[in-house]
Structures are given as C-alpha cells and as structure tokens.
Legacy VTK file of the C-alpha trace (Angstrom):
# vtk DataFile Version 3.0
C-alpha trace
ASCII
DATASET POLYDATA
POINTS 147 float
-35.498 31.813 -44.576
-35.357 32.810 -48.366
-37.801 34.827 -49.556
-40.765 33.332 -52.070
-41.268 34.932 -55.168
-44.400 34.949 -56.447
-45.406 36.706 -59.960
-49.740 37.071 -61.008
-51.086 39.175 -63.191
-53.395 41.414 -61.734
-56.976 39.312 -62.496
-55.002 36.229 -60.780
-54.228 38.278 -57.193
-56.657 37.387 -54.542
-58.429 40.314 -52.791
-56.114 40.553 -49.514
-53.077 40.472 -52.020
-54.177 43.446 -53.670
-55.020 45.230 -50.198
-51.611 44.476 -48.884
-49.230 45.615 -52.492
-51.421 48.536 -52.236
-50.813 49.402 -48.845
-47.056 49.132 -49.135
-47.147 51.246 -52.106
-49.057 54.197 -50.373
-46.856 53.745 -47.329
-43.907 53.864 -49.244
-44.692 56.218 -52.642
-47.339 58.772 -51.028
-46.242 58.539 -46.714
-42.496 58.130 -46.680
-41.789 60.360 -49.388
-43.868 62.580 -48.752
-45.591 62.977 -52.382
-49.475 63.028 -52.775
-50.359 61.559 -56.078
-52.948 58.796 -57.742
-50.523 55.858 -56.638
-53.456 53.599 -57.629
-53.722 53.604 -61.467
-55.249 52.483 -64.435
-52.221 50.757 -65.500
-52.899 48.559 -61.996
-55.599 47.329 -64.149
-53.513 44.983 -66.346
-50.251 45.030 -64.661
-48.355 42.247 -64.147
-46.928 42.010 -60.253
-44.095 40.644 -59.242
-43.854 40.055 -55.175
-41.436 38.651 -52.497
-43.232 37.069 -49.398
-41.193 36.548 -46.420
-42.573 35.085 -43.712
-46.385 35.774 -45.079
-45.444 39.577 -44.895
-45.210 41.220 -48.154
-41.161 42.651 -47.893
-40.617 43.231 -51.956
-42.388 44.232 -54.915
-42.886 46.020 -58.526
-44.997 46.165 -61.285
-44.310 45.411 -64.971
-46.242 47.545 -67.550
-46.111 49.011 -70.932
-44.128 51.987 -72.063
-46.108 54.998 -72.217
-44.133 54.909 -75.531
-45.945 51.969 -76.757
-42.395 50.494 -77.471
-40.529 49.212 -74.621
-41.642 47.489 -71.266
-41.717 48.866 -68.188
-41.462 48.548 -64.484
-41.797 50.165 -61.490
-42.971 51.205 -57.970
-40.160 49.089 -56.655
-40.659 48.983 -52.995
-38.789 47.304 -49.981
-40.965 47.256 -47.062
-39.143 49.652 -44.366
-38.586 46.193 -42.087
-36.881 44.195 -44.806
-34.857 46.850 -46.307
-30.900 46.443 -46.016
-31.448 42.609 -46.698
-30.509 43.136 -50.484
-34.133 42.211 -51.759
-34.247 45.573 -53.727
-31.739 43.956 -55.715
-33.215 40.611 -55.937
-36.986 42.210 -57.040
-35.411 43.817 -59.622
-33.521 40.603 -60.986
-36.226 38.598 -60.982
-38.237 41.299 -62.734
-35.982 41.831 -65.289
-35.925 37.902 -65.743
-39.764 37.941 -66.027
-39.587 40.947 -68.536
-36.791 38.647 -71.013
-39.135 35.969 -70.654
-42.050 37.451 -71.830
-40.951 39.704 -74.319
-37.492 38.335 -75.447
-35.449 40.894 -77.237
-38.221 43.926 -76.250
-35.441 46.588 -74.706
-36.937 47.955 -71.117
-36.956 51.386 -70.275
-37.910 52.975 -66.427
-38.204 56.247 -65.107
-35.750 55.873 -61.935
-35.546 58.187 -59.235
-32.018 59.903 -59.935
-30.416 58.380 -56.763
-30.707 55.356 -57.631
-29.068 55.887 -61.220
-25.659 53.228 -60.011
-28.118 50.918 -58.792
-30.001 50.675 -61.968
-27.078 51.332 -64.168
-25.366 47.875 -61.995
-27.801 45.656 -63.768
-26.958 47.852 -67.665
-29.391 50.196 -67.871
-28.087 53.569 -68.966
-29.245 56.836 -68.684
-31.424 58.359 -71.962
-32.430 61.592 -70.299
-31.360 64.260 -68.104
-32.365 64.805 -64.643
-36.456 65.714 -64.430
-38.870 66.818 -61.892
-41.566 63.812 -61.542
-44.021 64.324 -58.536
-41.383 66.738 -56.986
-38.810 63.780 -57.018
-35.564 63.823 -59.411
-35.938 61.081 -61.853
-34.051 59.687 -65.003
-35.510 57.829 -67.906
-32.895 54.486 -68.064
-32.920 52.186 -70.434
-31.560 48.198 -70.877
-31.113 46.845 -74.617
LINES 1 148
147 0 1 2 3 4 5 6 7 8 9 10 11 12 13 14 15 16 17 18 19 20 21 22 23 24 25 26 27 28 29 30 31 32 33 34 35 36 37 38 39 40 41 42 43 44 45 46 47 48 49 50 51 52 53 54 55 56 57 58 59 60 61 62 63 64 65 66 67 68 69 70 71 72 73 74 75 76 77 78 79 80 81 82 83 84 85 86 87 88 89 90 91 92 93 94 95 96 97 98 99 100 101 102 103 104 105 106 107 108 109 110 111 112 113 114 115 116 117 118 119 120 121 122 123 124 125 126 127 128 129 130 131 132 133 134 135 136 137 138 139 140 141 142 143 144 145 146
C-alpha cells in the first residue's frame, strides 16, 4: 500500500497529530542520535508539515520554514520512522516537499542545513553545497542550497 501524503500547517493538525510528529522527532533527533537539544521550537509554531501516513502510522515527515536568513525557505527534521526506513520514503518526503516549497513560493531558491552524510543525497535532487563542513549540535552539517 502507497503511502498518503498529507501536508497542514501547523493551526490545521489535530492534537494526536502533533503528539505523534513530535514523538518521532524526539525519537529520532534527541534518542537515536544521541543529541539533547530544544527539538520542539518556536518555528513549530507556524511551520508548515509535510507527513507520510502508512497504514495510520506516521513513517515520513519534515517541516518547511523560513530561512533564518529571511531570504530563502527552508526545511527540515526529515525523519523516516526506524520501521519504514529502507522503503525509499526519505526520498519521496523530500520530493514532495520540495514540490510544496515551488508551489508556494515559485522562484524563492531553498536553502537547508544537511547533516554532511547526507550531502549526495541532497545534492541528487540539485542542491549544492554553500558552506564547509560545521559542528551543529555535535553533528557535521552543510548549508545546501537549490536555485
């Protein structure tokens, strides 16, 4: 069964919806990798969420923001949930994000801090590297950008 994608701004997700994107986000961002941080921000607040439901279980998600630049559009905490990873849908969240992101803001170029492993999986959809290899939360990271 294909997954469903579903896309709400935050005011628009019911109150089990947020539970379970924030759950899978502390699981994944603060457990797995071992990294204590605020995972829940203020940029949760007006953040535009774009999920994959499989089988009523979340299995895919991220979250498009604002630059911190004030320029370009963002996304990020791209998850797979650890039981639906290897099934591509890291790929497919990010497609359908990017879609979302050139339909509201046609012509708006995106730019994401990426953890540096994952530089050939970004760079496979065009982004390109604008920075050199940082320190963010203890994690290697790259800003990336797509025109």
């Amino acid at each position: 069964m294909q997954p469903e994608l579903v896309i709400k701004d935050t005011a628009e997700l019911t109150p089990q919806e947020v539970i379970t994107i924030m759950r899978a986000r502390v699981a994944v961002f603060v457990v797995e990798q071992n990294c204590p941080y605020q995972e829940v921000d203020a940029k949760d607040e007006t953040a535009r969420h774009v999920i994959l439901w499989q089988d009523g279980q979340l299995a895919a998600y991220t979250r498009i923001i604002p630059h911190d630049d004030g320029v370009h559009i963002s996304f990020g905490r791209v998850l797979v949930v650890a039981q639906f990873r290897r099934q591509h849908l890291g790929r497919q969240i990010v497609a359908a994000t990017i879609a979302e992101i050139q339909r509201l803001h046609p012509g708006r170029a995106i730019k994401i801090q990426a953890q540096d492993y994952l530089r050939q999986f970004y760079g496979s959809f065009g982004f390109t590297a604008v920075s050199a290899t940082y320190l963010e939360d203890g994690i290697p990271h790259v800003d990336m950008v797509l025109e």
